[in-house]
N, CA and C of each residue as an Amber inpcrd file, in Angstrom:
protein
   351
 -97.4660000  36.5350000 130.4310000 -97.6050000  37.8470000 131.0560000
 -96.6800000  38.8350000 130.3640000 -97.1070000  39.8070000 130.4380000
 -96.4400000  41.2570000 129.7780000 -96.2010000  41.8190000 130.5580000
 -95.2380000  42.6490000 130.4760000 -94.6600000  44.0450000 131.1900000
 -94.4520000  45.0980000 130.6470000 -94.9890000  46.4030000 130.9190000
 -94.3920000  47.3190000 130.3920000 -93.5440000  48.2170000 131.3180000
 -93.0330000  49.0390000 130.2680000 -92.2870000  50.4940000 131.5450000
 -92.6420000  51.4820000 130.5890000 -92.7870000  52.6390000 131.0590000
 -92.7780000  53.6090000 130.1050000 -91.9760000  54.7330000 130.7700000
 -91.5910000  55.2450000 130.0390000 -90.3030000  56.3980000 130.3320000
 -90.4680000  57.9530000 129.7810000 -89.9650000  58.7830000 129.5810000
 -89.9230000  60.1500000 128.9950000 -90.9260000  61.3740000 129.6970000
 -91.5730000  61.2770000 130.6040000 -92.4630000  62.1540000 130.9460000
 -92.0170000  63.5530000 131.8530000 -92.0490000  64.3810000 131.9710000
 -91.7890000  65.5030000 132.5370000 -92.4840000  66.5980000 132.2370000
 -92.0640000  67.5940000 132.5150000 -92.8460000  69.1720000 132.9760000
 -92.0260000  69.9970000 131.2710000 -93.2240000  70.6630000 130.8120000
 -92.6600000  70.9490000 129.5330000 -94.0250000  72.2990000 129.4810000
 -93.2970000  73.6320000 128.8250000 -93.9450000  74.9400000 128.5900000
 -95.5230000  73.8780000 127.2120000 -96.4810000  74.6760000 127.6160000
 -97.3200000  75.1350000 126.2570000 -96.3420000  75.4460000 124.8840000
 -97.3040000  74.6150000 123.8280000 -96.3520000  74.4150000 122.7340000
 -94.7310000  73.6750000 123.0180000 -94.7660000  72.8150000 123.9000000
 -93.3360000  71.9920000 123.8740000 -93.8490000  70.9560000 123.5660000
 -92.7360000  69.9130000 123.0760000 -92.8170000  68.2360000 122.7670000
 -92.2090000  67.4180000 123.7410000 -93.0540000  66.4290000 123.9570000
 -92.0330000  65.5090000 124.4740000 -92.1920000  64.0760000 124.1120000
 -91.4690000  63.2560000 123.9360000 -91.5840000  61.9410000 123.6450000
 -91.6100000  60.3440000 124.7870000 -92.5960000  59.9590000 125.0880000
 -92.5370000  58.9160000 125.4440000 -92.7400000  57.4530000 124.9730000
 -91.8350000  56.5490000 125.9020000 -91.4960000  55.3890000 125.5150000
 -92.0560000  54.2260000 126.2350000 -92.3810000  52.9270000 125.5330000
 -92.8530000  51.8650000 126.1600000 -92.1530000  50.4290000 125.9710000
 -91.5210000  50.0050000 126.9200000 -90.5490000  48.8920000 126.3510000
 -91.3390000  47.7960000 126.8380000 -91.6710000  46.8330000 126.1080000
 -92.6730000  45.6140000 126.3790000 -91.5310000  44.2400000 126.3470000
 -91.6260000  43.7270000 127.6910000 -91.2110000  41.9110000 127.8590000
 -92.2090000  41.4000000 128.2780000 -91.2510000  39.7630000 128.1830000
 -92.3610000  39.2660000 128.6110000 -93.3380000  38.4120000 126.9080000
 -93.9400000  37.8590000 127.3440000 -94.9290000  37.2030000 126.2520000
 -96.0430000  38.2410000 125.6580000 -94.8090000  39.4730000 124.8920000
 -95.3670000  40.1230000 124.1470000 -96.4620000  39.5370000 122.5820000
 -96.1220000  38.2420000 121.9540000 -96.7640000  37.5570000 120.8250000
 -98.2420000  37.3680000 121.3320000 -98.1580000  37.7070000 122.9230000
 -99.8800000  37.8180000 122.7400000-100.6600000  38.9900000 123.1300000
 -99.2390000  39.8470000 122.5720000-100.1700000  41.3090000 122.2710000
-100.6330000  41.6330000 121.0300000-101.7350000  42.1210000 120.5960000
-102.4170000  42.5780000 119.0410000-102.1530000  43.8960000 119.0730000
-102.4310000  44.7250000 120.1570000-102.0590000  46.3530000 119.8490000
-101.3710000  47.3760000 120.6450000-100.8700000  47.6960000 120.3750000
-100.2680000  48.9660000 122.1400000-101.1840000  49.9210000 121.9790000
-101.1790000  50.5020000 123.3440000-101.7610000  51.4970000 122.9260000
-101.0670000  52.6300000 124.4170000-101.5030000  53.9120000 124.1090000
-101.9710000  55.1080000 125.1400000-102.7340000  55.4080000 126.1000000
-102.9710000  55.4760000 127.3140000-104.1460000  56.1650000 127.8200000
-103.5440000  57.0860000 128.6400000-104.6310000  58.2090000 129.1220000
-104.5340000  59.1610000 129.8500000-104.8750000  59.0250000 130.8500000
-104.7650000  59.9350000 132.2620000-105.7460000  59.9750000 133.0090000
-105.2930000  61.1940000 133.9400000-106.0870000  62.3780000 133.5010000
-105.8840000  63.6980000 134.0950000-106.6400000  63.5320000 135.6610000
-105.8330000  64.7240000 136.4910000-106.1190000  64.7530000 138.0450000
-107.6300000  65.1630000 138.3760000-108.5500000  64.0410000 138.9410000
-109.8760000  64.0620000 138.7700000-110.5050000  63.2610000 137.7580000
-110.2360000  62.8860000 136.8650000-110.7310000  62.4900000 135.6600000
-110.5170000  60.9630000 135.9530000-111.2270000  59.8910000 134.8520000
-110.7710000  58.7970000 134.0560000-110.0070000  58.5080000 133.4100000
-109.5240000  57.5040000 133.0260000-108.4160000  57.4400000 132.0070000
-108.9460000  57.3230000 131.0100000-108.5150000  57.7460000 129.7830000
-109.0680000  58.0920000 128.4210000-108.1290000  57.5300000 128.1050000
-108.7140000  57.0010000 126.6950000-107.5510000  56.3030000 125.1570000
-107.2960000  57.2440000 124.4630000-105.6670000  57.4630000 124.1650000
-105.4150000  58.4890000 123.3900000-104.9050000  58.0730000 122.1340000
-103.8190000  56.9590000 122.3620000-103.9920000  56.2370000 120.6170000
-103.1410000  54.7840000 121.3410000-103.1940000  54.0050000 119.3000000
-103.2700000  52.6480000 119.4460000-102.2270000  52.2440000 117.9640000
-101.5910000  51.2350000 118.4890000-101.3510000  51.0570000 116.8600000
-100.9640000  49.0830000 116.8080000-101.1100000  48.8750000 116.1770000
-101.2920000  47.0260000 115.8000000 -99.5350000  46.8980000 115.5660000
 -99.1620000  46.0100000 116.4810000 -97.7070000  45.0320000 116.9030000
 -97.2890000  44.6710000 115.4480000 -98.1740000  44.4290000 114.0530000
 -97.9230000  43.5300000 112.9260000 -98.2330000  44.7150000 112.0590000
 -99.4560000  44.9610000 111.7960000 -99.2210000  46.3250000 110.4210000
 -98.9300000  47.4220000 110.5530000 -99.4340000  47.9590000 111.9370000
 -98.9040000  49.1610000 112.4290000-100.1030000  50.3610000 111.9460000
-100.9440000  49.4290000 112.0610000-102.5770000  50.5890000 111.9330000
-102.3810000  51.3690000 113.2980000-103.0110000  52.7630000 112.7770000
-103.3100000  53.7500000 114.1800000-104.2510000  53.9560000 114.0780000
-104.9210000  54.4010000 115.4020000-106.3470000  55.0220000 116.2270000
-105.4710000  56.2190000 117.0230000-106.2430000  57.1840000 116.6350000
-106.1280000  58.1890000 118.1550000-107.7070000  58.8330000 118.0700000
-107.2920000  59.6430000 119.3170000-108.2940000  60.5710000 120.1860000
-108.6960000  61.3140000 119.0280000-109.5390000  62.2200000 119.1110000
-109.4980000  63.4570000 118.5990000-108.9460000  64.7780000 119.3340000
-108.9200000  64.5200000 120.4200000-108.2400000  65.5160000 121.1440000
-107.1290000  65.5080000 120.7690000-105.8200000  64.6810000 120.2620000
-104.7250000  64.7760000 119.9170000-104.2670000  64.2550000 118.7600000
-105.4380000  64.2640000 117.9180000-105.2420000  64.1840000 116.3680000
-104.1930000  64.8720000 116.0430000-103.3100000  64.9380000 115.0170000
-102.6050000  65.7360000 114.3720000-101.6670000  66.5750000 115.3440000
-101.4110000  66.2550000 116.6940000-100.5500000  66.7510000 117.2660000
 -99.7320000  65.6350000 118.0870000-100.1410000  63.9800000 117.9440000
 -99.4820000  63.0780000 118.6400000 -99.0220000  62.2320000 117.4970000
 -98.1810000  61.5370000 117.7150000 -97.8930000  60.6010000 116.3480000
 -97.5080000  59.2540000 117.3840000 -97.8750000  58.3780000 117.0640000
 -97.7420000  57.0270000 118.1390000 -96.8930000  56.0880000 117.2140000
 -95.6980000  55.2910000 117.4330000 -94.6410000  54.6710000 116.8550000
 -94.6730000  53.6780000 117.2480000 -93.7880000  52.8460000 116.6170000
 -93.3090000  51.3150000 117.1630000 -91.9490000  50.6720000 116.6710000
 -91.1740000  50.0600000 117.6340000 -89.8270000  49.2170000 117.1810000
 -89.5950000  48.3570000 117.1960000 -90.1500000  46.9850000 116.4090000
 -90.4070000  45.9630000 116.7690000 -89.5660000  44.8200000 117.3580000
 -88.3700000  45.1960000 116.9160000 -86.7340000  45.0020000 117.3640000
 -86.9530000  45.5140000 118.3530000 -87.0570000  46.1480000 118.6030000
 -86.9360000  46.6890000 120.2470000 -88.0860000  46.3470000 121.1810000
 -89.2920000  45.9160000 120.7110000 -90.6330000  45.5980000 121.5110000
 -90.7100000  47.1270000 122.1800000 -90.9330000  47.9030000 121.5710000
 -90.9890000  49.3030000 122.0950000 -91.8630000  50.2260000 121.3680000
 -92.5570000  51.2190000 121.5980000 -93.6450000  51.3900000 121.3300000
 -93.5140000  53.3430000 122.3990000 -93.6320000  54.3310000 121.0690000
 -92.8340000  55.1710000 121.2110000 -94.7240000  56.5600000 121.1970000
 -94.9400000  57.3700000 122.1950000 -95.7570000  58.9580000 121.6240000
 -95.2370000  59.8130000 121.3910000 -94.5840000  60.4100000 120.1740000
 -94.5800000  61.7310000 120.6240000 -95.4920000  62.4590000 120.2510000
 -95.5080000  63.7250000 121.2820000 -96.4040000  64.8950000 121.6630000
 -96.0670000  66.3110000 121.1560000 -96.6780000  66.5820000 120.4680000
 -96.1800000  67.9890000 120.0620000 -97.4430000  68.8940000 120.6380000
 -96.5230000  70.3290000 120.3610000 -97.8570000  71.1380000 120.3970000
 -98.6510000  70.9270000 121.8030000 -98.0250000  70.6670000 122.7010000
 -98.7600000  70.5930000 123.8220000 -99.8300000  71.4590000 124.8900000
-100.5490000  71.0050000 125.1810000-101.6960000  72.3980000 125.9620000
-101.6410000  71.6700000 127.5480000-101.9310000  73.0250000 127.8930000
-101.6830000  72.3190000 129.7870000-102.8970000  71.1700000 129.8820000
-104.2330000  70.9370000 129.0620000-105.3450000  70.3190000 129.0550000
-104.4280000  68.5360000 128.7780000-103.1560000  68.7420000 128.4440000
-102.8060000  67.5670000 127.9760000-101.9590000  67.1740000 129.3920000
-102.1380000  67.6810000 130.4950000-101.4970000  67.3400000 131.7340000
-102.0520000  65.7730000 132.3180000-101.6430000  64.7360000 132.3580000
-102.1540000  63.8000000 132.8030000-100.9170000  62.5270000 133.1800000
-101.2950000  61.7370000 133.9860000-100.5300000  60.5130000 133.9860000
-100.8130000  59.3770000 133.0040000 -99.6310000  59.2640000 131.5010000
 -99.7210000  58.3750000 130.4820000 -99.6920000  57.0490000 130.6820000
-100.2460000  55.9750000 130.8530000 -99.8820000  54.8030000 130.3010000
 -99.8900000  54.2970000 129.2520000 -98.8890000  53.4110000 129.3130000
 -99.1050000  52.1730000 128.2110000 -99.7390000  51.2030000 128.6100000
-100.3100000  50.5640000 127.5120000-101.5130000  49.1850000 127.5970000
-100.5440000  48.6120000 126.6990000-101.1550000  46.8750000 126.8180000
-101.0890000  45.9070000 125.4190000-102.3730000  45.2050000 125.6810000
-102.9030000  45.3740000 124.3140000-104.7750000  44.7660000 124.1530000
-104.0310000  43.1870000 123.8180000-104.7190000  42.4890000 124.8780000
-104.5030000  40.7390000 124.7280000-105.7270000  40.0530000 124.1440000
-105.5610000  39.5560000 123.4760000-107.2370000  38.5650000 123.1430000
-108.4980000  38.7120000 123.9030000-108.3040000  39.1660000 125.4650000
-109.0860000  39.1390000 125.9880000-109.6980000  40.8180000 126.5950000
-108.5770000  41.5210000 125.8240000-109.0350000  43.3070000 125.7600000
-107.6730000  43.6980000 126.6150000-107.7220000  45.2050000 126.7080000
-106.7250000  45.3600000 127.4880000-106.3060000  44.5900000 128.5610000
-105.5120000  44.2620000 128.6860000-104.9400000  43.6670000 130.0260000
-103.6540000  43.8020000 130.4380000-102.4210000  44.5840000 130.1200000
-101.0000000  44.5190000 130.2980000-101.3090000  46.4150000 130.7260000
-100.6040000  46.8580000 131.7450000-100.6010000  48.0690000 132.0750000
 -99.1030000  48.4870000 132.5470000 -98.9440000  49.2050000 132.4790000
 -97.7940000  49.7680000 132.4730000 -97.8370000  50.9550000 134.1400000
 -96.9590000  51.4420000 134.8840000 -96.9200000  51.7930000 135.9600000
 -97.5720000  53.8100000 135.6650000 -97.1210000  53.9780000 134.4530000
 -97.2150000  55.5420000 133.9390000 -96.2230000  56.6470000 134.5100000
 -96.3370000  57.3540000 133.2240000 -95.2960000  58.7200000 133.6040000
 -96.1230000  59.7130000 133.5220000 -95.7160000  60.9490000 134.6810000
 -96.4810000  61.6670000 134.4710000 -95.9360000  63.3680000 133.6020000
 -96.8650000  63.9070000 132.8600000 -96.6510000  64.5780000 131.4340000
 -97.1590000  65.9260000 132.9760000 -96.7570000  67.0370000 132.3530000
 -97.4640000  68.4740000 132.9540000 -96.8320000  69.4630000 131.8900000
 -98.3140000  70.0870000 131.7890000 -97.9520000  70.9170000 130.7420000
 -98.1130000  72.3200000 131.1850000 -96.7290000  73.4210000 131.1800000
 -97.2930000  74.4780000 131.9790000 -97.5700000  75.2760000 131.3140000
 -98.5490000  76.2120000 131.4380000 -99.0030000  77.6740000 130.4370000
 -98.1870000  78.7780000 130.6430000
């Protein structure tokens, strides 16, 4: 079993950054990827990006192409977004995932991001 926490989320102007964090225990070796999701008030949760525990390939959204950069510390089992350039459209509660052999399955509790105009 895995655990995550994720940390850094708060209330930040249009055009601010903020960085959040995902610290993974636990029988992380049977995670293949971390990843992001969203899930704005009303909405689904959406995948916003992903990156592989071993080479460190990324996936993101297109919605936050070129304005999110998704990290990792492998020493640390930590697994880092930051957000730039933010739009209030990017207001949502973040989690972290870890994709297990059998697809996502490790969730994280989420922080929630608000972006004000």
């Amino acid at each position: 079993q895995v655990q995550l926490v994720e940390s850094g989320g708060g209330l930040v102007q249009a055009g601010g950054s903020l960085r959040l964090s995902c610290a993974a225990s636990g029988r992380t070796s049977n995670v293949y990827r971390m990843g992001w999701f969203r899930r704005a008030p009303g909405k689904e949760r959406l995948f916003v990006a992903s990156i592989t525990w071993g080479g460190g390939s990324t996936l993101y959204a297109a919605s936050v192409k070129a304005r999110f950069t998704i990290s990792k510390d492998n020493a640390k089992n930590t697994v880092y977004l930051q957000m730039n350039s933010l739009k209030p459209e990017d207001t949502a509660i973040y989690y972290c995932a870890g994709e297990l052999p059998s697809g996502w399955g490790s969730w994280g509790q989420g922080t929630q991001v608000t972006v004000s105009s």
